[in-house]
C-alpha positions in Angstrom: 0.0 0.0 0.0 1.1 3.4 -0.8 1.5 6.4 1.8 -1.5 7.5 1.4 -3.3 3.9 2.3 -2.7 1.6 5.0 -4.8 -1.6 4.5 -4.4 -3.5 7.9 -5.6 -7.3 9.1 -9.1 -7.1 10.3 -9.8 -7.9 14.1 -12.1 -10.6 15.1 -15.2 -11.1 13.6 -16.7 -9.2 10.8 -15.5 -5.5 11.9 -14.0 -2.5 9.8 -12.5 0.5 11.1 -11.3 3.3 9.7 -9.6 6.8 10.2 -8.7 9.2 7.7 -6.8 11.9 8.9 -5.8 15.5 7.4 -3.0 17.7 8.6 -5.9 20.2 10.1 -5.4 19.9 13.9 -6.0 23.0 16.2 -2.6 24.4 16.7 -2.9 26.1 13.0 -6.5 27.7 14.0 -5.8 31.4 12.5 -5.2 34.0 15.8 -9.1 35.3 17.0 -10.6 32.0 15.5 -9.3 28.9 18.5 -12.4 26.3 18.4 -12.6 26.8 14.3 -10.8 23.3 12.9 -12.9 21.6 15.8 -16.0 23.4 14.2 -15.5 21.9 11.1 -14.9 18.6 12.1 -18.4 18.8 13.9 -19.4 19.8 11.0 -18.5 16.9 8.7 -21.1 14.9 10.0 -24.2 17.5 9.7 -24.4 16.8 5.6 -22.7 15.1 2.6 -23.0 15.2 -0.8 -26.6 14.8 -1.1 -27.6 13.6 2.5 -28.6 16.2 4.3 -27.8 16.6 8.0 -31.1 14.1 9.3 -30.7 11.7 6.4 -26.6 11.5 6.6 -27.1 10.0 10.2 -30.2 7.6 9.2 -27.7 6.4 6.4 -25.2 5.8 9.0 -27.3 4.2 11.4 -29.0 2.2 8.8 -25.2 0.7 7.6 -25.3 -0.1 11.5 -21.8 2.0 11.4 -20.8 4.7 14.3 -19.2 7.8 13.0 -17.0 10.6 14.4 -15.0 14.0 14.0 -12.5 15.6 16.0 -9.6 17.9 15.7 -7.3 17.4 17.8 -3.9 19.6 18.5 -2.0 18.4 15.2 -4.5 16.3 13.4 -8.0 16.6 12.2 -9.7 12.7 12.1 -12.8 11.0 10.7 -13.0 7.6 12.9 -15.4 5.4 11.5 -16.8 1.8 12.6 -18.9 -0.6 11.0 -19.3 -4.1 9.4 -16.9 -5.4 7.7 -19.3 -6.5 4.3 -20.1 -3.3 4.2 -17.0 -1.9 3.5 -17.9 -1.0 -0.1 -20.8 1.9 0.6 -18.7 3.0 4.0 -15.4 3.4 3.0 -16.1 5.3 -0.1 -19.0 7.8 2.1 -16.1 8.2 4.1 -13.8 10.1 1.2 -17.1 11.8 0.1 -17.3 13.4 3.8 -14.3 15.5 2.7 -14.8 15.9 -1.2 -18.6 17.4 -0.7 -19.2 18.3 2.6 -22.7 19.8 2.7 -23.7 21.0 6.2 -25.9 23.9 5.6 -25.5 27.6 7.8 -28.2 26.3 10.4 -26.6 23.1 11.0 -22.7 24.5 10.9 -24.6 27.2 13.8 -26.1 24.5 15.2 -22.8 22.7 15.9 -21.6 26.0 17.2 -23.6 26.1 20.2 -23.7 22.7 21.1 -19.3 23.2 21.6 -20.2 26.7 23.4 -22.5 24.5 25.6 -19.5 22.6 26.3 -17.7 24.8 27.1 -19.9 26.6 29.5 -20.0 23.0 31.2 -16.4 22.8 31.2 -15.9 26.2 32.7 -17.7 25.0 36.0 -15.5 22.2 35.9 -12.3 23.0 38.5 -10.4 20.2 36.5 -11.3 22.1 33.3 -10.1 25.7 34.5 -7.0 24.5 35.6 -6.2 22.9 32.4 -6.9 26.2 30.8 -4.9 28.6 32.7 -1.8 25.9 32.3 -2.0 25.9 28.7 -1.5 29.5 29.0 1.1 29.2 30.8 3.1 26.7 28.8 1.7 28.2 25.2 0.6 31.3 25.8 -2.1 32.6 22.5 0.3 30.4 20.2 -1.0 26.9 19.0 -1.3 24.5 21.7 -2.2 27.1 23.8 -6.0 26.7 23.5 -8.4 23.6 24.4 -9.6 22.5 20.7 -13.0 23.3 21.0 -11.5 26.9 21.5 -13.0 29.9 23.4 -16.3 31.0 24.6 -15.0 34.5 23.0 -13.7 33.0 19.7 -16.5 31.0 18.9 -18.7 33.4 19.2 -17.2 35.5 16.7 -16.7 32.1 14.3 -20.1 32.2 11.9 -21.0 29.6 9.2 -18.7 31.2 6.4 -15.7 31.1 8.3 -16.5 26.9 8.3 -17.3 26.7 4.5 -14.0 29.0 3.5 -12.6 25.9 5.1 -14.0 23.2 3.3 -12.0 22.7 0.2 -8.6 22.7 2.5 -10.3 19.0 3.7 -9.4 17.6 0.3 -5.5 17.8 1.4 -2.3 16.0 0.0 -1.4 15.2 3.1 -4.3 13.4 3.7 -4.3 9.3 4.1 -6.5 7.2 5.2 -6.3 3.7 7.5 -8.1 0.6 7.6 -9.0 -2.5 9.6 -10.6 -4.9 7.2 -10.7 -8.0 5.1 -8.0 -7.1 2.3 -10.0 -6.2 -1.1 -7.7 -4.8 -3.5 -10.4 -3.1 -5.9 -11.7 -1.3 -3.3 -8.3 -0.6 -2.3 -8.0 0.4 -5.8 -10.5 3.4 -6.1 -10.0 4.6 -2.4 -5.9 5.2 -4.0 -7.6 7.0 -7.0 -9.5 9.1 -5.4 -6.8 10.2 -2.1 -4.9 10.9 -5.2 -7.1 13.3 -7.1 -6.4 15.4 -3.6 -5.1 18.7 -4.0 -4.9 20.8 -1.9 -1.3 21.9 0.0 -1.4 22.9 3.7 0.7 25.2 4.8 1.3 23.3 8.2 0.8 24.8 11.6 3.3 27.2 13.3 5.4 26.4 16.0 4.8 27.2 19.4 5.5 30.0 21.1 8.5 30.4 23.4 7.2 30.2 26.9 6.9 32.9 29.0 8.3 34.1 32.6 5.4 33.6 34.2 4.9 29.9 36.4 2.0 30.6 38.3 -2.0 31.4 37.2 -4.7 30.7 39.6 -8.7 30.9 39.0 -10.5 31.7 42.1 -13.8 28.9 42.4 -16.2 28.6 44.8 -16.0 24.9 45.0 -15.4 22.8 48.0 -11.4 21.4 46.7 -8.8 22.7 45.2 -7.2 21.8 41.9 -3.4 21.7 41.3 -1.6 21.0 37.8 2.2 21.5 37.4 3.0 21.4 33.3 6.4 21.2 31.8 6.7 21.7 27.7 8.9 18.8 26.8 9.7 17.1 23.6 8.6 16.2 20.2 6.8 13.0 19.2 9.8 11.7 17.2 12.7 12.6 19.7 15.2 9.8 21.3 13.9 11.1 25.0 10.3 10.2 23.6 10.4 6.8 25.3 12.4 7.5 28.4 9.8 10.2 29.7 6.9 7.7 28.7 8.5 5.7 31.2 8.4 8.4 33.7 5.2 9.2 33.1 3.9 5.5 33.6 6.3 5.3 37.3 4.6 8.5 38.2 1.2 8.6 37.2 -0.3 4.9 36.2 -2.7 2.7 37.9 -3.2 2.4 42.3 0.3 1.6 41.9 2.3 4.5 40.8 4.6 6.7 42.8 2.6 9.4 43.0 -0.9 8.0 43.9 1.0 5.5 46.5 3.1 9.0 48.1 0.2 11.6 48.1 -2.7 9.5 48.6 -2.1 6.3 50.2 1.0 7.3 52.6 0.3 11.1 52.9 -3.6 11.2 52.6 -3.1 14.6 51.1 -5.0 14.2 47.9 -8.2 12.7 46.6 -7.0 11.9 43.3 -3.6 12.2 41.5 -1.9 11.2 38.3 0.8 12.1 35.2 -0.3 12.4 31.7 1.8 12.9 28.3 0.3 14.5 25.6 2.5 13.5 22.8 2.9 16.4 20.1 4.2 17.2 16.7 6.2 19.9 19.3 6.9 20.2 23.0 4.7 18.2 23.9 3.1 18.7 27.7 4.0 16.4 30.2 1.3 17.4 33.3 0.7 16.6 37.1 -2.3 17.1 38.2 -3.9 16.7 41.8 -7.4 17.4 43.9 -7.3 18.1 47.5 -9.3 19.9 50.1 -8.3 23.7 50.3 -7.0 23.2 54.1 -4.5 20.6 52.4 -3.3 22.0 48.8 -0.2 23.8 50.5 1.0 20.5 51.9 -0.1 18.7 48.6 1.4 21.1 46.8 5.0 20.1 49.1 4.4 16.5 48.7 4.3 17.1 44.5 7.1 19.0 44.3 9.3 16.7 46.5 8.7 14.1 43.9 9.8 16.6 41.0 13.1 17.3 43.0 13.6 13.5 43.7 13.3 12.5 40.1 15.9 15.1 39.2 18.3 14.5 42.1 18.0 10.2 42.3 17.7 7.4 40.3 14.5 5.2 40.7 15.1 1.6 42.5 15.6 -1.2 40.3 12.1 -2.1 41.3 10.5 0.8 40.2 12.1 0.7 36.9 11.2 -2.9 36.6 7.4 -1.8 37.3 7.0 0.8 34.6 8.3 -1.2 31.7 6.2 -4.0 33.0 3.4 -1.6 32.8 4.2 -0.2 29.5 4.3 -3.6 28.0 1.2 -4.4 29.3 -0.5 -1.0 28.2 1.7 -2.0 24.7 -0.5 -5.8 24.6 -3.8 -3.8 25.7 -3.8 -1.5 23.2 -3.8 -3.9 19.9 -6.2 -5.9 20.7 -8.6 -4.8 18.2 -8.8 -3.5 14.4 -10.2 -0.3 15.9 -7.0 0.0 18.3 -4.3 -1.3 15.7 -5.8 1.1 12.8 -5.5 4.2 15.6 -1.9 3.6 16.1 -0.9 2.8 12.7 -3.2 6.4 12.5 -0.5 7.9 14.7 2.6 6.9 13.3 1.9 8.2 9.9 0.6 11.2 11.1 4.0 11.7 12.8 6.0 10.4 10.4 7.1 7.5 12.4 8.0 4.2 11.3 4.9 1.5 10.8 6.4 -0.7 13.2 7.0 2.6 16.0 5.7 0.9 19.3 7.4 -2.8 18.3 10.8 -0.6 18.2 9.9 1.2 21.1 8.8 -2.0 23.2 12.9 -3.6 22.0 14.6 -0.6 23.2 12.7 -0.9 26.5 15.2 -3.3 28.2 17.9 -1.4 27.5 17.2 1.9 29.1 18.8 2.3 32.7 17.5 4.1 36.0 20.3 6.5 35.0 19.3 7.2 31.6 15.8 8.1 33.1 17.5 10.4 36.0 19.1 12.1 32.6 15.7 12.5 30.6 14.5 14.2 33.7 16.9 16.6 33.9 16.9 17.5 30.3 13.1 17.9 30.2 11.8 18.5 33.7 13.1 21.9 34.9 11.1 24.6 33.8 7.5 23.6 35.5 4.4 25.7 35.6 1.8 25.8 38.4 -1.7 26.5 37.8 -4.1 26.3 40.4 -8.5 26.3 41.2 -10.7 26.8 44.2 -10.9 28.7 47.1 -9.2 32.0 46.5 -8.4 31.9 50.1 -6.7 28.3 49.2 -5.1 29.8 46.1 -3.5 32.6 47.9 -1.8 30.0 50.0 -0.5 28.1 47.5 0.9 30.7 45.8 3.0 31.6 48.4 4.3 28.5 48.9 5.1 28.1 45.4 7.1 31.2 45.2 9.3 30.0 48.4 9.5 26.8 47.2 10.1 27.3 43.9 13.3 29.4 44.7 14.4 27.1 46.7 14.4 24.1 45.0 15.4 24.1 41.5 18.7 22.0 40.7 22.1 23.1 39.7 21.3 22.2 36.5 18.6 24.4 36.0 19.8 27.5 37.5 
């Protein structure tokens, strides 16, 4: 199969997945219009061709199929679901979904304020707010810097047009398109033709912007806890680290037995939840801890987070602990290729990234080699800059702030003074 097609071994049964995916993700939404790359994927499913927004989703109901569109930070993707002899009438409604998208004005509005909705769910969501206000931190107004569905502000400003000035940008170059199904190679044939008869060139997104001095945003909420996420922009997708600060991420923040759910809440009973996530990225990608707590607690939280930051920069995990994240890895590895569905989203992500088809087989060989010291290194390459971003009580807030302003001072490493 060529670049632009990735035909893969079906998963059990008589199932078909699919993603096509376009180089339209949120980070190139032009400056005053964040939320407009997620408004038109909502709006790929709202008409096509000659289905019109209520008959497109009988069709797809009818075919027994489950549809979906989201952009995320790099990537715009159609994921779509169904059985596997119907293939021929799917997989070719799937390309028309980019070569004559239809939604009309009222359905492209409609979409609008069904993500504004969202967003005015999200905003009394502590979680949410604090998610926010680290982004801004990290990213600033720059891409990646904005949630995908983009701003109550922007989005009100986005109007139909702004969607169908859009539209013919879908039928991209870069396009290609993955699939989970029993092999048929005319079909195969005319999806080729037709990814090929694609032409439009995108400009790419720009890179981030540097980050800024400031480490510290809190949003005052009247809500009974308080919400604490410390971010650090790391590295791209497709960099040597890549693997080595997956590992940290899995030590830290996977499952009841991770180092920072066994420290905070099981030892400490600082915090009602806590965990690590890593957003991989064509670009600095952010690698976030986040925690809840009561507001009487967050200062000594707060203490108990960043004395696991400074320990991962000044010691090398045990052997046991090392032992444990790759064991987990692995098994998150096995987990996630269990289906077509999973196989065709990670195939998805490779090409997207220009990584090689066989990515998380490589990565899963190189695993036994890395060392507690080579971890202790990645750490101290990528994890020295942090950013603190706070919600709750302001009275909470104002303590943590203070805190994080002694602390902070005090406790960077040599190495990143």
């Amino acid at each position: 199969m060529s670049a632009r097609l990735r035909w893969l071994e079906p998963g059990f049964g008589d199932v078909m997945a699919a993603r096509l995916v376009l180089p339209l993700g949120s980070a190139a939404d032009p400056p005053g219009q964040a939320g407009l790359h997620q408004l038109l994927a909502g709006s790929l499913t709202r008409g096509c061709g000659n289905h019109d927004a209520r008959s497109f989703a009988e069709w797809i109901e009818n075919q027994g199929a489950s549809l979906r569109c989201e952009a995320g930070d790099d990537h715009l993707q159609i994921m779509l679901k169904g059985v596997g002899s119907d293939r021929h009438v799917l997989l070719p409604q799937l390309l028309e979904m980019v070569e004559q998208p239809a939604a009309s004005g009222e359905q492209i509005e409609l979409e609008r304020d069904l993500n504004l909705q969202t967003l005015q769910r999200l905003e009394e969501d502590p979680f949410s707010r604090a998610q926010d206000r680290l982004r801004q931190l990290m990213f600033g107004d720059g891409p990646y810097g904005h949630d995908p569905l983009g701003t109550t502000a922007s989005l009100q400003q986005l109007g139909s047009q702004d969607v169908v000035t859009q539209r013919p940008r879908l039928a991209n170059r870069q396009a290609f398109l993955v699939v989970s199904a029993a092999q048929d190679q005319a079909l195969a044939d005319d999806l080729e033709q037709r990814l090929q008869r694609f032409t439009h060139d995108s400009a790419g997104a720009p890179d981030p912007l540097p980050q800024g001095d400031r480490s510290w945003s809190a949003d005052p909420l009247d809500t009974e806890q308080t919400v604490l996420m410390v971010g650090f922009r790391s590295l791209p997708v497709q960099h040597a680290d890549a693997l080595g600060l997956r590992l940290l991420q899995v030590h830290l923040g996977l499952g009841m037995s991770c180092r920072l759910f066994l420290r905070l809440r099981e030892e400490l009973g600082l915090v009602y939840d806590v965990g690590a996530e890593l957003a991989m990225r064509r670009t600095d990608s952010p690698f976030i801890w986040h925690l809840s707590t009561s507001a009487d607690q967050a200062c000594g939280a707060l203490e108990a987070l960043l004395d696991e930051w400074q320990r991962l920069l000044d010691e090398t995990l045990a052997e046991s602990q090392l032992e444990l994240a790759k064991a987990k890895l692995r098994g998150q590895e096995a987990m996630g290729r269990q289906t077509g569905a999973q196989r065709a989203e990670r195939q998805a992500f490779c090409q997207a990234y220009g990584l090689p088809s066989d990515f998380h087989a490589q990565a899963m060989n190189q695993l036994e080699a890395i060392s507690a010291m080579q971890l202790q290194q990645v750490a101290q390459r990528w994890l020295q800059q942090p950013c603190l971003s706070g919600s709750g009580p302001a009275a909470s807030l104002h303590r943590v702030e203070q805190h994080w302003q002694q602390r902070l001072s005090r406790c960077l490493s040599p190495a990143g003074q």
